[in-house]
N, C-alpha and C positions, 0 to 999 in steps of 0.2 A: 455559517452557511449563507451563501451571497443568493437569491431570491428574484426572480421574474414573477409578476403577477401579469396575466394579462386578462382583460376584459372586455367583452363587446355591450352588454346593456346599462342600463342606469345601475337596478338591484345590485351587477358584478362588478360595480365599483366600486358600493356600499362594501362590497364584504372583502375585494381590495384592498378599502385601506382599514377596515376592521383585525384584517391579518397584520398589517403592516404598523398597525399601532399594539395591537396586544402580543405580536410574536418576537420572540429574541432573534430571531433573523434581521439580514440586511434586505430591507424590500424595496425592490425598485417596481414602478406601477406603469405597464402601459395598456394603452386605450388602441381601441376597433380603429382611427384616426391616424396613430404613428406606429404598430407593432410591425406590419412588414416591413419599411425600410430598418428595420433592428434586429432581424429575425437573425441573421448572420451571428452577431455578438451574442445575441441572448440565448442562440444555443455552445454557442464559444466560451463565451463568459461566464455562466451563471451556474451553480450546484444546483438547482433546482428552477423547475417551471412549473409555476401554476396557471392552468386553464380555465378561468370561471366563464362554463361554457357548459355544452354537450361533450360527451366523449368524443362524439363523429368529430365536429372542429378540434378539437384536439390531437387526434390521429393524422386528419387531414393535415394539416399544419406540420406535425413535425417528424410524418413519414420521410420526405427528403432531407432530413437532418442525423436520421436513425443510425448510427453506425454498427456498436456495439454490447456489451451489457457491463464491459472495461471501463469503458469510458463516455457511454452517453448520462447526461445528466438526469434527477429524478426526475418525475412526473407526475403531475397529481392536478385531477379534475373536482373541481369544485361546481353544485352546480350553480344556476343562479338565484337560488332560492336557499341555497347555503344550509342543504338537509343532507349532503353526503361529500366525504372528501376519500376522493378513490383515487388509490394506489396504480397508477396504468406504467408506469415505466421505469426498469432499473431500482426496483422493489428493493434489493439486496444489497447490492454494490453501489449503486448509486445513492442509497436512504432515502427512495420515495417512501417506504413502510413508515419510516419513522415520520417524515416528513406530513404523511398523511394522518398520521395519528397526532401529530402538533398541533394540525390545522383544524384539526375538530377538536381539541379541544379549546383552540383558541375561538372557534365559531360556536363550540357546542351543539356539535352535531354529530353523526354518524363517521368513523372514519369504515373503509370499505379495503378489503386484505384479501388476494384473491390469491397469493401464491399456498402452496399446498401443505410445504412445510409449516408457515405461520400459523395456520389456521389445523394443526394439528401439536403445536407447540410444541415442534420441534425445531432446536438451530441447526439450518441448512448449514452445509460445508463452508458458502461462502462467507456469511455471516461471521460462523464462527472465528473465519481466516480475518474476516475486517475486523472484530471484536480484538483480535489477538497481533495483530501486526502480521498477520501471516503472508508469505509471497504463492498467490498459488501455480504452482506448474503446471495444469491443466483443467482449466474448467469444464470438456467436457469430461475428465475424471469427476471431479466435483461432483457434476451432477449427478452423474454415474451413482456416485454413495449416499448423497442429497435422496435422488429416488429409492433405493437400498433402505435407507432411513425411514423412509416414506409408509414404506408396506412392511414395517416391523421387522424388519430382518437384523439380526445379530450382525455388530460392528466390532472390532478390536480399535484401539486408536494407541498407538506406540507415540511418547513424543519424550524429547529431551528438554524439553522447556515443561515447567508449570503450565498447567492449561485443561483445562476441562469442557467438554461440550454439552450441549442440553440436547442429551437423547439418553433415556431408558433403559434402551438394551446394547449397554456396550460389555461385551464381555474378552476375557481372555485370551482364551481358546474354543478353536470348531468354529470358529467369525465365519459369514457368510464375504465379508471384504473389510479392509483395514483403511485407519487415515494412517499417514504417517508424517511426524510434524519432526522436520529430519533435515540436517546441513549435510548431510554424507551423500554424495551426486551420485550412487550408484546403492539402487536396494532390489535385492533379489525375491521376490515377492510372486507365486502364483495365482493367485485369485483377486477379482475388483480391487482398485485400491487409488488413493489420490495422496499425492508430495505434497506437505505446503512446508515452506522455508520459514523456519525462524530469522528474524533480523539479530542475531547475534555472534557474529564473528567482524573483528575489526582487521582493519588490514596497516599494518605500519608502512610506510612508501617513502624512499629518497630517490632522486634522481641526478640525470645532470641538468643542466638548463636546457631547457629547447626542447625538451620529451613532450612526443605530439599525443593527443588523445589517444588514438588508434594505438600508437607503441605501449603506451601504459595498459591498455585494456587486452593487448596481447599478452604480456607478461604475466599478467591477471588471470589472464584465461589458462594457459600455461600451468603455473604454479597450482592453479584449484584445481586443475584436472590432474596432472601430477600426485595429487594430495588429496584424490578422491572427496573433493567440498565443492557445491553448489557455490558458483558468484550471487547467487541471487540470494543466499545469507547473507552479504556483505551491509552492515549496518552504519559503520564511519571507515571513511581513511585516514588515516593521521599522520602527521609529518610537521618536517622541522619550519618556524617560523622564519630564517631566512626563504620557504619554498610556500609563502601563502598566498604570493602574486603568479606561481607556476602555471601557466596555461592550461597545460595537459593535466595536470592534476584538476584543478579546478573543472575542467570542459568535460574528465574522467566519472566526478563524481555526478555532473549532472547528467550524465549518460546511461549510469546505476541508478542514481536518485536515490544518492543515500550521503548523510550528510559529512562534511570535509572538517575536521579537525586540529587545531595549529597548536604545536606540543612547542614551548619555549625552551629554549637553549638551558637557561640556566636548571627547570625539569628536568631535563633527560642528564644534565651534569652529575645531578642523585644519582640517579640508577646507571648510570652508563658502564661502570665497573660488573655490572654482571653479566654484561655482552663482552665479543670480539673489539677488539680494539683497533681500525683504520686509520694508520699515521695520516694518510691523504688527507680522509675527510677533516681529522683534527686542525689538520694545518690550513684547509681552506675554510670552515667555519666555524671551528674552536669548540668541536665536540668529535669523541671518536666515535659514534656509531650512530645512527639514523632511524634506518627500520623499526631493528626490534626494539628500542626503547618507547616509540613511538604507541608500536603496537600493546606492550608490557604498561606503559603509564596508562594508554585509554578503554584500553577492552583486558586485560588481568594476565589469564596463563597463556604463554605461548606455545602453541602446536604448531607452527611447522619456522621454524628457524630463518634467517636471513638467507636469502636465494638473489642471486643478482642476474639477470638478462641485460643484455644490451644496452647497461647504463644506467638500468633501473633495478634498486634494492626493494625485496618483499619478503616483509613475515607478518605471520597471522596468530591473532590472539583468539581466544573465545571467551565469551561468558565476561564477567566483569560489568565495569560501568554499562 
């Protein structure tokens, strides 16, 4: 975790580089002197801001930077007298919680935890989603059962992955609302309830040359709807190493942010006999089939078979690597 320290008096400098020497973060240190011409990167750049300050400069400062609780970075005020390390932003998602509770121990002081769930030791939804690689499709679902959580209310949690939460009262049935930890794009559900995606479905992908981002993320979208699966499962794409310099694949998977996988010719030569056999592709790069082998060597069983669009070949594994 890459680290802002900023500080306005003598004392917030002392326990600046007191974090910065005892904490396994990367800490970068600035001063009342140079922080606003940096303000730009340091909330760009950094997982985490510490403010050895007052709260109020703290808010003030980095209210024009606040976007959302996705993606703004943690927060955590330190004062200058190094008796309290409070948790003010991105508690969850961001790891100021944790973050705040580093820093005291690293000062040996008070950390300060003001979300509801923590301080009732229960794991809030989203937690449990970051704990778990999970993709959530709605946080204000989330909260929805986070709060649910909150006031002792019965949860069912349905998931096809391993995975357990820390709450109490999760029962069966008569749930007052369900998690559901679910690659199936369509669940028919009446009461409270929040989707969070497993990252476990791989996608095998051949193309021709020249397939732009957009056409591949079409086909994608296509086949997973087709095939009742959330894209937002998708954990690797995998394809043949003559396609590891491919644009579109490449530009595809930084657009999912999930990571690109190169299955060698002579690999997929093993299994290719349990696929379809295209004399084309054999004869242009000395293997007959693409996709599914792709998909079969890096993510296990295949559920939904080679589909081609427009030039681009997709099948999808689950589970597995």
């Amino acid at each position: 975790m890459k680290i802002a320290c900023l500080y306005f008096t003598r004392s917030g400098e002392a326990i600046a580089e007191r974090i910065k020497n005892s904490s396994d973060y990367e800490v970068h240190i600035y001063s009342k002197e140079n922080y606003k011409i940096n303000l730009n990167s340091i909330f760009k750049d950094y997982d985490g801001i510490v403010f050895i300050s007052s709260t109020g400069i703290a808010i003030r400062i980095s209210a024009p930077f606040i976007k959302n609780k996705t993606v703004d970075p943690a927060i955590v005020v330190v004062d200058d007298l190094g008796r309290y390390s409070i948790s003010l932003l991105s508690g969850h998602i961001g790891g100021a919680n944790e973050l705040a509770d580093s820093i005291a121990e690293c000062l040996k002081c008070q950390a300060i935890i003001t979300t509801a769930s923590d301080g009732r030791g229960i794991e809030a939804v989203d937690m449990f989603a970051k704990r778990n690689n999970l993709f959530i499709e709605s946080f204000c679902d989330a909260k929805k059962i986070t709060s649910m959580m909150i006031s002792g209310e019965d949860i069912k949690i349905q998931s096809e992955i391993e995975a357990k939460i820390g709450y109490g009262s999760i029962v069966e049935h008569h749930e007052a609302g369900a998690i559901f930890v679910c690659s199936k794009l369509h669940i028919n559900y009446d009461k409270p309830s929040c989707i969070l995606r497993p990252k476990n479905i791989t996608v095998g992908l051949g193309c021709r040359r020249g397939k732009t981002m957009d056409e591949i993320i079409h086909a994608l979208m296509t086949v997973f709807i087709d095939n009742d699966l959330s894209i937002n499962s998708i954990k690797q794409i995998a394809t043949v190493d003559v396609k590891q310099d491919e644009k579109g694949i490449i530009d595809a998977c930084q657009y999912l942010k999930c990571e690109m996988l190169v299955i060698s010719r002579e690999a997929i030569k093993v299994v290719q006999g349990r696929f379809n056999k295209s004399t084309f592709v054999e004869q242009t790069i000395g293997v007959s089939s693409v996709c599914e082998p792709c998909a079969y060597i890096s993510g296990g069983e295949i559920i939904v078979g080679r589909t081609a669009i427009n030039g681009i070949t997709i099948a999808i594994s689950k589970g597995g690597k």
